[in-house]
C-alpha angles and dihedrals in degrees: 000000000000134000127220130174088223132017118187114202099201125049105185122099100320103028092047095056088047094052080046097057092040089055096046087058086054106260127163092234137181121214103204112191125173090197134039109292100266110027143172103224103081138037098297109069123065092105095254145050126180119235122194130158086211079106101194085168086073140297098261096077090059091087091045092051089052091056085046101052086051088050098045088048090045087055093037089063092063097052136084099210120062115264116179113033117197110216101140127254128250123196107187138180150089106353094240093038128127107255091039094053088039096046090048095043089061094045094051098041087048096031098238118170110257134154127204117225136181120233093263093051091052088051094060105039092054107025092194087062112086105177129173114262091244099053118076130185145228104228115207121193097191091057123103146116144299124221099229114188089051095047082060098053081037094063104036080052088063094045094056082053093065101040104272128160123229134179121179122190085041111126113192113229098184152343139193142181109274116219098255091057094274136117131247118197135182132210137188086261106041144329129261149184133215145165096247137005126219120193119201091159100141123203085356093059096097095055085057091039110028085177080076096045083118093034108053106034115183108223125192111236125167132199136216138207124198132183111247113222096221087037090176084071090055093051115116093255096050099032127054118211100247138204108207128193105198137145086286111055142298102286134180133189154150147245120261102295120167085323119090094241152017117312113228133175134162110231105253093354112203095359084245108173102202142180098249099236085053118065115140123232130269104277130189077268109064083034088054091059106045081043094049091051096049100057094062103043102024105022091152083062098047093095119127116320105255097186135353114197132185125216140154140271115194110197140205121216092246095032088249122114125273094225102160153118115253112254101234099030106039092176075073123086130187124209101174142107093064087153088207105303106075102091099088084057098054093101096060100022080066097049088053091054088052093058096044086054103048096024102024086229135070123223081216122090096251104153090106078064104051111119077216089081089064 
């Protein structure tokens, strides 16, 4: 058996930036995956993922996001592949609508540059974009996109630095509290002991923790990438990724980005709630919508599917993070419940874990986080 003083369950976008900051405080620390590092199958894989600081969800992100910008462009500093691309960000809609007013609310309490544009000017100003004449948009220059599946490998680099370990292809079976205050888990491979446990298992957290089976939800999206035909208007300096509230749904997507074509989903798709292992494939269906929606507000962009790609979504009940110790076992944190918005904040999401597992607090505002609120 061997001891630890942390071990993560869990190395995709949060749990390998977690690994990452323990092992930057010098913790003897265990990556435990049950899939490659990184892998397809969960909520950290899709090629890109937007980042924005015109918080709609609600203001109190906004700090967090700060810290998160500073820690992707650190990283990004150690890594030879981009990691964090600046094309600006548009949230567009009804004037009055949710994500506008929300989007404009964060950026005047925290006094983030923004511009409002009405659906002409952003047409102009970005020919691949085709809104309604009622909708305008918030137009955010900070905004952009992540490269996931790198900023995983960014960050699981920068845990072997400093000394980290990591198995991939490990599944943990159990765990339970040791004697002394600790944890033992077990895996399909062995068996090991350490001071303090912290689970960023997606949408597999509540098999791990039945005590989150409300409060971290796995949900079935799935993405789609279609060929522009003027593919030179859907590249990153000309085209901002975008986030749309419209009739249809509530939809996000990206310029053209190692992909041949631009990347399109539908927030919480079909609503689908699934057991995690077993997500069913992308079907004429899930394409029909992304495609449907395409062709009214991004025509130019409606050219052949190139790709269509499931992942996962894990909700919480209200949409916030679960970042928390667990109440009867506080050697035990919880990252889960990031509803599909959570990635852009892995960086610092995983800082704060760290804390909570070596300190038991976070120097970061987290009560919007607490699993006491459900």
């Amino acid at each position: 058996m061997t001891e630890y003083d942390t071990i993560v369950v869990g190395v995709g976008g949060m749990g390998s930036a977690t690994t990452a900051h323990l092992a930057r405080r010098g913790q003897r620390v265990l990556g435990l995956e049950h899939f490659d590092v990184p892998h397809a199958k969960g909520s950290s894989h899709g090629v890109t993922r937007i980042i924005r600081k015109a918080y709609y969800e609600h203001p109190d992100y906004v700090p967090l996001l700060e810290r998160a910008y500073d820690l992707w462009r650190e990283l990004d500093e150690t890594h030879p592949t981009r990691l964090l691309h600046t094309t600006g960000c548009v949230v567009a809609g009804p004037e009055d609508g949710e994500k506008v007013v929300g989007a404009r609310d964060s950026c005047e309490e925290h006094d983030i540059e923004y511009e409002l544009l009405t659906a002409t000017e952003v047409g102009d100003r970005y020919p691949g974009y085709d809104l309604p004449d009622d909708f305008v948009a918030v137009v955010e220059p900070e905004g952009g996109f992540l490269h996931v599946e790198q900023c995983v490998v960014a960050h699981v680099a920068a845990a072997h630095r400093r000394g980290a370990e990591i198995r991939a292809r490990e599944e943990v079976l159990d765990w339970e509290p040791t004697p002394d205050g600790g944890v033992r888990v077990e895996t399909n491979r062995d068996s090991y002991t350490a001071d303090a446990m912290v689970v960023t298992a997606g949408a597999w957290a509540a098999k791990l923790l039945p005590m989150l089976d409300l409060q971290a939800v796995p949900e079935r999206q799935v993405l789609g990438w279609f060929r522009p035909d003027s593919p030179e208007g859907i590249q990153p300096k000309s085209f901002p990724v975008f986030i749309v509230e419209c009739d249809e749904g509530y939809f996000y997507g990206f310029p053209e980005y190692r992909v041949p074509g631009y990347k399109v989903g539908k927030y919480n798709h079909f609503h689908e709630r699934v057991n995690p292992d077993e997500v069913a494939e992308p079907t004429r269906a899930d394409e029909r919508v992304l495609r449907d929606f395409t062709e009214r507000y991004f025509p130019d962009a409606a050219g052949p599917t190139m790709r269509l790609e499931t992942c996962l979504f894990t909700n919480s009940p209200d949409e916030h993070f679960v970042v928390d110790t667990l109440p009867d076992h506080p050697q035990v944190v919880v990252g889960a419940g990031f509803s599909g918005h959570g990635f852009k904040l892995s960086s610092v999401v995983g800082e704060i874990l760290a804390e909570l597992a070596t300190e038991g607090e976070s120097r970061h505002d987290i009560d919007l986080f607490s699993l006491d609120r459900f």
